[in-house]
PyMOL CGO cylinders between C-alpha atoms (Angstrom):
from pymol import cmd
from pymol.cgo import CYLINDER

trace = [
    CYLINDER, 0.00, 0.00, 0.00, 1.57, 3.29, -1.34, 0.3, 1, 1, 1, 1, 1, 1,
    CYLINDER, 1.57, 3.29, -1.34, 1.63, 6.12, 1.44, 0.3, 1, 1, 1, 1, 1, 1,
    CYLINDER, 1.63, 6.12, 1.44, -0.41, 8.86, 0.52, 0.3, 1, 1, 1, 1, 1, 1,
    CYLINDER, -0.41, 8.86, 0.52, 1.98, 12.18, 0.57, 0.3, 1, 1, 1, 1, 1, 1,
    CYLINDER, 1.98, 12.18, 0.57, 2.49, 15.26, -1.42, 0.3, 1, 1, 1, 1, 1, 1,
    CYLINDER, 2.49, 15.26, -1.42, 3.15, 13.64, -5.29, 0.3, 1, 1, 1, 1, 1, 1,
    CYLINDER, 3.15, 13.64, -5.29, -0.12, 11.22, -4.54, 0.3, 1, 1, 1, 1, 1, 1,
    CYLINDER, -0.12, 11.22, -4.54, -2.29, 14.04, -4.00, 0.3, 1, 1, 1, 1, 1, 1,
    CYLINDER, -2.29, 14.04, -4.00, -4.97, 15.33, -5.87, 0.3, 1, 1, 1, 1, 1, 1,
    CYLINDER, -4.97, 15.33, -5.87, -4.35, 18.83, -7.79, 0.3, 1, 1, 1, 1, 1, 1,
    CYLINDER, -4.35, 18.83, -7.79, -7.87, 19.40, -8.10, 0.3, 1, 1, 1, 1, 1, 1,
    CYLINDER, -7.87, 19.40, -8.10, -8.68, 22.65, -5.91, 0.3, 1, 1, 1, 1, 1, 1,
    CYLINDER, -8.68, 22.65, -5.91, -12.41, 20.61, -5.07, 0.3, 1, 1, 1, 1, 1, 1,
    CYLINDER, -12.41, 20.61, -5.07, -10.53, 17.12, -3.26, 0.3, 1, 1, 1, 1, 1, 1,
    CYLINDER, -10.53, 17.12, -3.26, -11.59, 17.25, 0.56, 0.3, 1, 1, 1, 1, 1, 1,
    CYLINDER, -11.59, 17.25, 0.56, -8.36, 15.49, 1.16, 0.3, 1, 1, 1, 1, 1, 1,
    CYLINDER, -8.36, 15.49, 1.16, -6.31, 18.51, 0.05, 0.3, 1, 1, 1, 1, 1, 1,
    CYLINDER, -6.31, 18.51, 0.05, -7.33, 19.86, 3.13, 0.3, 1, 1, 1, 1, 1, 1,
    CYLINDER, -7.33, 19.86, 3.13, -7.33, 17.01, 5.27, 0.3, 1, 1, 1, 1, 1, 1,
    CYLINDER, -7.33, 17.01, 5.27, -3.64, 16.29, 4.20, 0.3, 1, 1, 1, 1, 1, 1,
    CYLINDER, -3.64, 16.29, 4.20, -2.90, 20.25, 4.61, 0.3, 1, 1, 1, 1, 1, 1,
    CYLINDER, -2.90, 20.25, 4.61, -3.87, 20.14, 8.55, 0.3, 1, 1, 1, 1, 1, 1,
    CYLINDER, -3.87, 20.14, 8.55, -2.09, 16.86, 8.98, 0.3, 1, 1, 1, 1, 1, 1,
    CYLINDER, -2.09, 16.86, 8.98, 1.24, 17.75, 7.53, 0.3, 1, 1, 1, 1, 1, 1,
    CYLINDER, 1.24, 17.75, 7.53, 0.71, 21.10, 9.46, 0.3, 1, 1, 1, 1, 1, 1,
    CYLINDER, 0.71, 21.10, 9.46, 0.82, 19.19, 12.78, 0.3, 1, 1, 1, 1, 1, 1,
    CYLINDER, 0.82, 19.19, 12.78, 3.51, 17.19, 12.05, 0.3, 1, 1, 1, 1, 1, 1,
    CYLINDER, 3.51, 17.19, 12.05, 5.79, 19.72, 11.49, 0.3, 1, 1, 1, 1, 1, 1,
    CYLINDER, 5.79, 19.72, 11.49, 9.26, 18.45, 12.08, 0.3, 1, 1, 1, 1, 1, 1,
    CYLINDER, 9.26, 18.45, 12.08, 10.90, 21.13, 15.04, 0.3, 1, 1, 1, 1, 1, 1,
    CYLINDER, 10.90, 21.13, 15.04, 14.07, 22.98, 13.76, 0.3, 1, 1, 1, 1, 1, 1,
    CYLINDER, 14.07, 22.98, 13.76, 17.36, 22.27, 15.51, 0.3, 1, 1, 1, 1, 1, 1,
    CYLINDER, 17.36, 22.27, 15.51, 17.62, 25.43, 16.33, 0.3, 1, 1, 1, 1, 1, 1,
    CYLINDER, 17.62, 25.43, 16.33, 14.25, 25.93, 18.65, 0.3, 1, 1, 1, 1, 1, 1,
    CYLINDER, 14.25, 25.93, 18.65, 15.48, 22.31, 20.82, 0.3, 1, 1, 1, 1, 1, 1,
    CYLINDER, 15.48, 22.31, 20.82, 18.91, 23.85, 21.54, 0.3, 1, 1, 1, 1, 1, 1,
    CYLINDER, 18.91, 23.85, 21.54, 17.82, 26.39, 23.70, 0.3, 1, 1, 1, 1, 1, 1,
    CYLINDER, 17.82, 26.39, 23.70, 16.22, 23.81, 25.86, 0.3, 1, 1, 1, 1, 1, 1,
    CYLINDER, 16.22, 23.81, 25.86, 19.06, 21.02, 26.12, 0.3, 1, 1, 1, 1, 1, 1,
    CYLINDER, 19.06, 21.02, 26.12, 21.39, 24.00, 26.84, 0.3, 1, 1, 1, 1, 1, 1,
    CYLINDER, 21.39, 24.00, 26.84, 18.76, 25.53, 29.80, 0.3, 1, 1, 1, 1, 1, 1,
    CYLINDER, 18.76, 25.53, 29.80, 18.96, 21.70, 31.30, 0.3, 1, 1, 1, 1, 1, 1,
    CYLINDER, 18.96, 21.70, 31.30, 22.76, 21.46, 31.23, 0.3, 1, 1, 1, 1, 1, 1,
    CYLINDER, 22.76, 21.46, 31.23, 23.54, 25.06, 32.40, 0.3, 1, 1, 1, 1, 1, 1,
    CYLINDER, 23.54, 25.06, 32.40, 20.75, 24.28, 35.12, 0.3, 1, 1, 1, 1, 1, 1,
    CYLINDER, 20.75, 24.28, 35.12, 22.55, 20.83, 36.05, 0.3, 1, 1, 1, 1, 1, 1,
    CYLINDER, 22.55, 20.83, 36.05, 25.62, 22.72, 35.76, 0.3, 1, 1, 1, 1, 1, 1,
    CYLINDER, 25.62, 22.72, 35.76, 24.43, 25.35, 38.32, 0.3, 1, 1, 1, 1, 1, 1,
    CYLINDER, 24.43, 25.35, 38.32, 23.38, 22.82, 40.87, 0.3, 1, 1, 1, 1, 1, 1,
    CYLINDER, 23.38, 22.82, 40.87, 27.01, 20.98, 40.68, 0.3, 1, 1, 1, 1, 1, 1,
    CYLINDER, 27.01, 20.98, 40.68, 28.18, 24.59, 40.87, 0.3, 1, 1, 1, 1, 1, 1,
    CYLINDER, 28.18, 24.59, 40.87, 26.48, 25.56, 44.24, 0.3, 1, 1, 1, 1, 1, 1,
    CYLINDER, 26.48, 25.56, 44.24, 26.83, 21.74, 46.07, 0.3, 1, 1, 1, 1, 1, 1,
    CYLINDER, 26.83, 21.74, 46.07, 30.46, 22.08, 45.56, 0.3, 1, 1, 1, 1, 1, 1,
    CYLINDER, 30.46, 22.08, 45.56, 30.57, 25.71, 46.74, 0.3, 1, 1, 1, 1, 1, 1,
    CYLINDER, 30.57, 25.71, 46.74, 28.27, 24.38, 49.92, 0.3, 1, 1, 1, 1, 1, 1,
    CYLINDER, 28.27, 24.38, 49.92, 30.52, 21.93, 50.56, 0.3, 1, 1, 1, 1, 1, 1,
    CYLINDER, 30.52, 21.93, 50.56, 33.81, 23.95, 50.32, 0.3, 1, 1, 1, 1, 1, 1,
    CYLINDER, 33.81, 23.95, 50.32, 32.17, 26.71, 52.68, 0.3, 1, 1, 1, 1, 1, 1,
    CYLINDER, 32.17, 26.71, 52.68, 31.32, 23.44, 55.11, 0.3, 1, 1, 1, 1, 1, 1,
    CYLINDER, 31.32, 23.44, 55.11, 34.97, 22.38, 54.77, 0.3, 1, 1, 1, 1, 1, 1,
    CYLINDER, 34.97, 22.38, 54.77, 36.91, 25.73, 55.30, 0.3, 1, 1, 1, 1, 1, 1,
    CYLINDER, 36.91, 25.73, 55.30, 33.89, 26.40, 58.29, 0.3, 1, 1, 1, 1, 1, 1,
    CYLINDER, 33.89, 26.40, 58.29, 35.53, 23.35, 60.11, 0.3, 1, 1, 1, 1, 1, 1,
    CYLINDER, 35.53, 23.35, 60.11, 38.73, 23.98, 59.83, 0.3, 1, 1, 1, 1, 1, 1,
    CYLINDER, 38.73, 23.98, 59.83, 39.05, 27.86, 60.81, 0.3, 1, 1, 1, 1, 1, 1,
    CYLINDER, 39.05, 27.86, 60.81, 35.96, 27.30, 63.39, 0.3, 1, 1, 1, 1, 1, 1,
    CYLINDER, 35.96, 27.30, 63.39, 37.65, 25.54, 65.71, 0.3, 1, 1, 1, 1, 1, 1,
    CYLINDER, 37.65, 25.54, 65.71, 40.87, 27.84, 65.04, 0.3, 1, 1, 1, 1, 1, 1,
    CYLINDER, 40.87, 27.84, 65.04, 38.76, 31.38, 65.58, 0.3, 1, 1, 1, 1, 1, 1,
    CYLINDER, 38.76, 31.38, 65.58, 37.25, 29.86, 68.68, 0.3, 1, 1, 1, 1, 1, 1,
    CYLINDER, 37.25, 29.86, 68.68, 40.52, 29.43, 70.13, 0.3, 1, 1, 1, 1, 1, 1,
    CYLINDER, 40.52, 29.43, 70.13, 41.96, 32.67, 69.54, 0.3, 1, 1, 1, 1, 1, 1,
    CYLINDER, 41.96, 32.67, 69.54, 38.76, 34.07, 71.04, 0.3, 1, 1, 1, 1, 1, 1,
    CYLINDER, 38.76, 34.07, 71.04, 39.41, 31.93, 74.45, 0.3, 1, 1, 1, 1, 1, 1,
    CYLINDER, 39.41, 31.93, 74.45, 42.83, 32.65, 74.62, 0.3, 1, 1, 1, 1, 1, 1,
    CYLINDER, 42.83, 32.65, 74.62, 41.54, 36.48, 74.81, 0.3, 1, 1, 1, 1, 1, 1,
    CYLINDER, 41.54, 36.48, 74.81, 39.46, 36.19, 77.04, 0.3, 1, 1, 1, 1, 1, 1,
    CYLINDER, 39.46, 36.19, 77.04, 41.64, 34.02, 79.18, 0.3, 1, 1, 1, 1, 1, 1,
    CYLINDER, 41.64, 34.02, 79.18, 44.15, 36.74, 79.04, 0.3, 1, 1, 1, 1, 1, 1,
    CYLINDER, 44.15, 36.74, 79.04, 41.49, 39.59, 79.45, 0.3, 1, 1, 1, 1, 1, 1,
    CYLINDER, 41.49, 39.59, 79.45, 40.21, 37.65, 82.25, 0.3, 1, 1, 1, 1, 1, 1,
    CYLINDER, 40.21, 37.65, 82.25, 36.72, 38.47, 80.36, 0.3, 1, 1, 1, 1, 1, 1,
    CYLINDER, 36.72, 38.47, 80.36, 34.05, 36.80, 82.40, 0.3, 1, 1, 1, 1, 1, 1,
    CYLINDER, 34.05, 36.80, 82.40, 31.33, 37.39, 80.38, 0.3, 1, 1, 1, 1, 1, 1,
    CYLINDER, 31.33, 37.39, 80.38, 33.02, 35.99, 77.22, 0.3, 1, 1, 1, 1, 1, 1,
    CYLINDER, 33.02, 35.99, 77.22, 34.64, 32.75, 78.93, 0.3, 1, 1, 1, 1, 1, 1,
    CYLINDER, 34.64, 32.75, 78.93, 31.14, 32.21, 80.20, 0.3, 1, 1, 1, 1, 1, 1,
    CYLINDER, 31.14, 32.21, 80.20, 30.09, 31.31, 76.52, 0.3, 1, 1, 1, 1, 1, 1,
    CYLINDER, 30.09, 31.31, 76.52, 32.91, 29.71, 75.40, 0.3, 1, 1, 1, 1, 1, 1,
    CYLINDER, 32.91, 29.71, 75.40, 33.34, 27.29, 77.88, 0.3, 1, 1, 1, 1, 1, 1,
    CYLINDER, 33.34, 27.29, 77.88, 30.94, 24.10, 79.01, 0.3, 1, 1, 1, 1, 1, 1,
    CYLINDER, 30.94, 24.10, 79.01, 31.15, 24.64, 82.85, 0.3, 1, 1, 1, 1, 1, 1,
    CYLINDER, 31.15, 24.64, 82.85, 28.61, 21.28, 83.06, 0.3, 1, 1, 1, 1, 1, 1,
    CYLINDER, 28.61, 21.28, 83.06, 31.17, 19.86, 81.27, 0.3, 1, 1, 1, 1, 1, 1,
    CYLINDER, 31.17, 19.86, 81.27, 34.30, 20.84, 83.43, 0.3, 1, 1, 1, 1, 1, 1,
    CYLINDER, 34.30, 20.84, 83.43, 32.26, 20.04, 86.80, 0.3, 1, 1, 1, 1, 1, 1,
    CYLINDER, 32.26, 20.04, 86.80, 31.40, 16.83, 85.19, 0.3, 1, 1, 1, 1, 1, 1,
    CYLINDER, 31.40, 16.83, 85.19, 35.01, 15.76, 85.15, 0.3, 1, 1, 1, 1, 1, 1,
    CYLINDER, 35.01, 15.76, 85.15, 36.21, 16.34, 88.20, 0.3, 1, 1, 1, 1, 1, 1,
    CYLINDER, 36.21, 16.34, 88.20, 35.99, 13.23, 89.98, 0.3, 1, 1, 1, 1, 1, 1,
    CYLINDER, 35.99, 13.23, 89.98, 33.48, 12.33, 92.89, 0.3, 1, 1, 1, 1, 1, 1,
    CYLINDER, 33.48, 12.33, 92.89, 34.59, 11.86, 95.86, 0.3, 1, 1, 1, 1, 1, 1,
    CYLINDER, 34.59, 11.86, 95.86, 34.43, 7.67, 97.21, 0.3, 1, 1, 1, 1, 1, 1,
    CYLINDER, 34.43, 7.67, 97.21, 35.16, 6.28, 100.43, 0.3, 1, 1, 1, 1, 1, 1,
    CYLINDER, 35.16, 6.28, 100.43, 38.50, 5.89, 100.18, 0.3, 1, 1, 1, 1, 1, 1,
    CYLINDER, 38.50, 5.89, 100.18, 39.27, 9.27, 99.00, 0.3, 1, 1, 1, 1, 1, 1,
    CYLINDER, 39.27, 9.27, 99.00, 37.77, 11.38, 102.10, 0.3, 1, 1, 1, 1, 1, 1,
    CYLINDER, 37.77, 11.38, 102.10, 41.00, 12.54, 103.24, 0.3, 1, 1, 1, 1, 1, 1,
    CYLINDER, 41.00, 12.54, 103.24, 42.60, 16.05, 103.03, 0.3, 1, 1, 1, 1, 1, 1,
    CYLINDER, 42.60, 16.05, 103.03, 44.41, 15.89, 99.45, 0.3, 1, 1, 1, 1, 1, 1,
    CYLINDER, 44.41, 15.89, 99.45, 41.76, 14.02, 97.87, 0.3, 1, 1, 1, 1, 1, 1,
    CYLINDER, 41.76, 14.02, 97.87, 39.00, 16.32, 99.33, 0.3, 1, 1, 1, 1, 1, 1,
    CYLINDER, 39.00, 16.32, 99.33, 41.57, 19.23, 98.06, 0.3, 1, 1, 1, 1, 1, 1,
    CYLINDER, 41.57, 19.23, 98.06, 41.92, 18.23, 94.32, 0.3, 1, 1, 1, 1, 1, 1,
    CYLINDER, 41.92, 18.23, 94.32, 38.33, 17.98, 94.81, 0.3, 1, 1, 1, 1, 1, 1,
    CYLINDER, 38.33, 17.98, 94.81, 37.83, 21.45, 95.75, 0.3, 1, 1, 1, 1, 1, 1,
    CYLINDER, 37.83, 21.45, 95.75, 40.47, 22.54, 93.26, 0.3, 1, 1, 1, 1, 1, 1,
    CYLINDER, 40.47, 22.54, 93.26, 38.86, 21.04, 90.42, 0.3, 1, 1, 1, 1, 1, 1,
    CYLINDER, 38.86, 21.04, 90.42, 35.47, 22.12, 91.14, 0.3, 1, 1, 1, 1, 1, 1,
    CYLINDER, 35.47, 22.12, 91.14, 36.87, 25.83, 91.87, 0.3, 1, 1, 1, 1, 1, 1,
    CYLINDER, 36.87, 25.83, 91.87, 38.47, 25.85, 88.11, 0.3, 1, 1, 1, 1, 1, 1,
    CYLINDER, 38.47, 25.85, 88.11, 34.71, 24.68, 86.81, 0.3, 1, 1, 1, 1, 1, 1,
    CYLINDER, 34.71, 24.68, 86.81, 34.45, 28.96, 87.55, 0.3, 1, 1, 1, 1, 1, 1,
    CYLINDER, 34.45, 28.96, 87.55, 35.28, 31.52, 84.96, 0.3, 1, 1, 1, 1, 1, 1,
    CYLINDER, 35.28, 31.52, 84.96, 37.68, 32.98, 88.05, 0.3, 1, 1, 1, 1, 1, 1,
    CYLINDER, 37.68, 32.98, 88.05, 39.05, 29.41, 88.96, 0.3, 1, 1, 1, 1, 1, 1,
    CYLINDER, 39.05, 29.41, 88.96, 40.10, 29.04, 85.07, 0.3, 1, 1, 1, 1, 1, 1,
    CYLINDER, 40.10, 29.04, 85.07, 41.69, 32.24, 84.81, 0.3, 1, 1, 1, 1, 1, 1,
    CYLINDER, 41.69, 32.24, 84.81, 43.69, 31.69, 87.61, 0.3, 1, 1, 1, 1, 1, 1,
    CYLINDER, 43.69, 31.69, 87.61, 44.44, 28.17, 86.74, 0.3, 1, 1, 1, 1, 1, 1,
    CYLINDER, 44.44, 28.17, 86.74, 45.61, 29.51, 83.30, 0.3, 1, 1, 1, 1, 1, 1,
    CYLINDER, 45.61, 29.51, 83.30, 47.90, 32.00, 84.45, 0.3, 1, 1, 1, 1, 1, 1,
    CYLINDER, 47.90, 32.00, 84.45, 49.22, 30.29, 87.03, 0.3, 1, 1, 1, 1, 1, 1,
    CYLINDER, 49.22, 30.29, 87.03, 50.54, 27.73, 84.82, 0.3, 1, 1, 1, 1, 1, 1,
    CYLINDER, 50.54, 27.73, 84.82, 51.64, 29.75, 81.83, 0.3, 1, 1, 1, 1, 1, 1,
    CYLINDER, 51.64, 29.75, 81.83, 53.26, 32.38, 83.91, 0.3, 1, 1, 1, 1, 1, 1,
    CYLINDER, 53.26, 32.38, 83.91, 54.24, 36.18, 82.37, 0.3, 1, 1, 1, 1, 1, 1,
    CYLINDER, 54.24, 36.18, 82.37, 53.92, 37.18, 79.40, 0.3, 1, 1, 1, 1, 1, 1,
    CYLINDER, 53.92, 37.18, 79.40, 51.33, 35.37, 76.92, 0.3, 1, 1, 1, 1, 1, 1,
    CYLINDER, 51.33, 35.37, 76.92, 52.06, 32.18, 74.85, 0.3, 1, 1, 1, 1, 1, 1,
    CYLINDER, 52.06, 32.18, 74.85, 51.93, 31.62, 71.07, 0.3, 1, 1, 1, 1, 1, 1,
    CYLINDER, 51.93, 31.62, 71.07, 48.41, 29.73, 70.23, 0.3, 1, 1, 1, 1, 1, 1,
    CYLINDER, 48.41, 29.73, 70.23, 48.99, 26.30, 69.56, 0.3, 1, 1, 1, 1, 1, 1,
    CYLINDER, 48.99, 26.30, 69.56, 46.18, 24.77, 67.81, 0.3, 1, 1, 1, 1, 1, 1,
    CYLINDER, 46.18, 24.77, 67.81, 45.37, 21.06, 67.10, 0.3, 1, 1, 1, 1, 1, 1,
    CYLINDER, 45.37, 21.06, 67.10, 42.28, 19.51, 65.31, 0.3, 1, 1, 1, 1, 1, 1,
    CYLINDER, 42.28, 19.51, 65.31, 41.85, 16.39, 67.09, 0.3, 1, 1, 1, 1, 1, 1,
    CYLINDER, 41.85, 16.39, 67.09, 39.17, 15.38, 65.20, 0.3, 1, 1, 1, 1, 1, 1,
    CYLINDER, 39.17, 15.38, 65.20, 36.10, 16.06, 63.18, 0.3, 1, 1, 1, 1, 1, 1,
    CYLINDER, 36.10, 16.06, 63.18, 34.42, 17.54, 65.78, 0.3, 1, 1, 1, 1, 1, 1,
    CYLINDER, 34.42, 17.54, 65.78, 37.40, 18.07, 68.91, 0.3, 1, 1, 1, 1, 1, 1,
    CYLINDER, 37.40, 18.07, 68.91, 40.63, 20.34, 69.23, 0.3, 1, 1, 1, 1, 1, 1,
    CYLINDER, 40.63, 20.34, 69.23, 42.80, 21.31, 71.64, 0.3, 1, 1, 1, 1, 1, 1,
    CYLINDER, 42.80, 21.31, 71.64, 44.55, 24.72, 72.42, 0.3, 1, 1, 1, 1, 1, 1,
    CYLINDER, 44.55, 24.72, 72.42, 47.88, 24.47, 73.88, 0.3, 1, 1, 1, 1, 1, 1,
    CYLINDER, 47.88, 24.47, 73.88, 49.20, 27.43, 75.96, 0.3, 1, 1, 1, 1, 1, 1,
    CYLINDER, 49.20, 27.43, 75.96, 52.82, 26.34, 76.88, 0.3, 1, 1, 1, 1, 1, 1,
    CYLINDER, 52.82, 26.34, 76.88, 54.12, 28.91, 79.42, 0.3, 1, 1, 1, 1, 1, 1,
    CYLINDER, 54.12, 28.91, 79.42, 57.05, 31.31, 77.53, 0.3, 1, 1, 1, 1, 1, 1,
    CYLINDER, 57.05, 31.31, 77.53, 58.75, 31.53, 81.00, 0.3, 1, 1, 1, 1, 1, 1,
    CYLINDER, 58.75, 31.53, 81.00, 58.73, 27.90, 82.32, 0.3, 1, 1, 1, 1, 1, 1,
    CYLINDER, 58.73, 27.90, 82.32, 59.65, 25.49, 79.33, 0.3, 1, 1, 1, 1, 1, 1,
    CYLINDER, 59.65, 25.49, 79.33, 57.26, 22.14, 79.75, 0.3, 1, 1, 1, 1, 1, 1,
    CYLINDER, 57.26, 22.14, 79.75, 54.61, 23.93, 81.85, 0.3, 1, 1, 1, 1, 1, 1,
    CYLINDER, 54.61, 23.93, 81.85, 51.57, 25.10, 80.72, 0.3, 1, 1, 1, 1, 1, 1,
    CYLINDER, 51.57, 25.10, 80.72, 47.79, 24.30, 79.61, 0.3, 1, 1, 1, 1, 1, 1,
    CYLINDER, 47.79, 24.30, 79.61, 46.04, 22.20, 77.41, 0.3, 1, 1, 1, 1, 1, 1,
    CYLINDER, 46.04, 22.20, 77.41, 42.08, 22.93, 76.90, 0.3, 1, 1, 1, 1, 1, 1,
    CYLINDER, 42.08, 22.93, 76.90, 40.02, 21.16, 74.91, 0.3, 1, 1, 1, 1, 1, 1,
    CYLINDER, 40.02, 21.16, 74.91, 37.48, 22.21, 72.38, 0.3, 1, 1, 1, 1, 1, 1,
    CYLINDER, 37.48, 22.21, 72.38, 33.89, 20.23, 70.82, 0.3, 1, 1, 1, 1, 1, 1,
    CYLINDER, 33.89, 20.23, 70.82, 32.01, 21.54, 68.65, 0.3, 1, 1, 1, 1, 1, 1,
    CYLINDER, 32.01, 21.54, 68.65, 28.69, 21.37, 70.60, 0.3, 1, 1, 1, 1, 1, 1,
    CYLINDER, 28.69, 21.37, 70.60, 26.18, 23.33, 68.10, 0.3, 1, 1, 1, 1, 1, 1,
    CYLINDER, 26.18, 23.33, 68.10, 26.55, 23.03, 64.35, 0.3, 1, 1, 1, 1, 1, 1,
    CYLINDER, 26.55, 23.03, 64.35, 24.54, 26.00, 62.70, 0.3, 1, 1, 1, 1, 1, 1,
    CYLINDER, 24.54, 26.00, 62.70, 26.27, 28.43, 63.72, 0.3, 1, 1, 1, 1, 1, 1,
    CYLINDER, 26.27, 28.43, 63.72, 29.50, 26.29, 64.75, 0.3, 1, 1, 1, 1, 1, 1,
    CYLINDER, 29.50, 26.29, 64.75, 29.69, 26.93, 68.36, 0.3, 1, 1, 1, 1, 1, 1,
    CYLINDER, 29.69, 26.93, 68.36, 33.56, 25.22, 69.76, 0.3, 1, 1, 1, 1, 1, 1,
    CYLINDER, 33.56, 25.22, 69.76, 33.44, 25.27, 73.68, 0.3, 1, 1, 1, 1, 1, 1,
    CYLINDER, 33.44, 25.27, 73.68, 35.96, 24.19, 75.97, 0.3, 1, 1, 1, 1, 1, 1,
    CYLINDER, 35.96, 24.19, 75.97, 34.77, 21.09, 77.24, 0.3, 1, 1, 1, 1, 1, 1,
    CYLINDER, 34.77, 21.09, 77.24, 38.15, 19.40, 79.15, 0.3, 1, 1, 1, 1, 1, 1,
    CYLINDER, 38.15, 19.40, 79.15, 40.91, 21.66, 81.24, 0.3, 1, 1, 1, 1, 1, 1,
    CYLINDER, 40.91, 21.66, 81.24, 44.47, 19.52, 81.43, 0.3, 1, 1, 1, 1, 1, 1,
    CYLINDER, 44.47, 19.52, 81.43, 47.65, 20.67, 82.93, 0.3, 1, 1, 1, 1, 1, 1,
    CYLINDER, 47.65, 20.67, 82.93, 51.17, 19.90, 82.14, 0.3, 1, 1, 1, 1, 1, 1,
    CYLINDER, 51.17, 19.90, 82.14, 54.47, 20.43, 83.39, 0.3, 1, 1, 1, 1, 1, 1,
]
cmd.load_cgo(trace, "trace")
């Protein structure tokens, strides 16, 4: 069976299929090249985009980590120095600090143990840190010494300039996310 198209039709101007075929090849009009490309190149500059902006999220995410902890640090080693009540009382977990010293058992009810005690609770105190801090890193101020321990830990170092192999260690965890909020969660002597 021969497919009707444009040399098997009629030339009279009277053939109803004249018409007929006129509306159907109308609707089947092929679309130019031209018109698609727009829309292929919307897609790929769209999928583009998206690659674009989860890569630029996760760089922020990335360089967020790694100077969070580090700006954090700086800004507890000034107000340690400071002695800045106000600002140590947001930077540090005092829950946390408390927390660690240790209880208190039967064996441990005489007058060193029940000192530490008292000690460690005392430096659980924006005062009691302060002092703790400069008593062990002496005159003068320390460079920062910053570690990432881990994904979400660090520790700042203040090794006294005066007293080689005394000084602080304090460390940080990142306890909120949006915004990063690094808090000192663990006080440790050395020297």
């Amino acid at each position: 069976m021969m497919r009707p198209g444009l040399a098997g039709r009629s030339s009279t101007q009277e053939d109803p299929w004249d018409e007929i075929w006129a509306s159907y090849d109308a609707a089947r009009q092929p679309v130019p090249l031209h018109a698609m490309v727009p829309i292929r190149t919307r897609e790929r500059n769209c999928r583009v985009f998206l690659v674009l902006l989860t890569t630029l999220v996760l760089l922020l995410m990335v360089a967020s980590a790694f100077a969070a902890p580090r700006l954090a640090a700086r800004n507890l080693a000034a107000a340690l120095r400071a002695a800045d009540r106000t600002s140590l009382a947001a930077l540090v977990d005092w829950h946390a600090l408390l927390r660690a010293a240790p209880p208190l058992g039967a064996e441990e009810i005489d007058f060193v143990a029940s000192l530490n005690r008292s000690v460690q609770q005392h430096q659980a105190t924006p005062e009691g840190l302060t002092a703790l801090v400069q008593a062990r890193v002496g005159p003068g101020w320390p460079d920062l010494e910053i570690e990432t321990t881990g994904l979400v830990t660090a520790r700042l170092v203040l090794a006294s300039p005066s007293q080689p192999g005394r000084g602080i260690a304090l460390s940080l965890a990142l306890q909120h996310y949006l915004p990063p909020r690094w808090r000192v969660v663990a006080v440790e002597p050395f020297g």
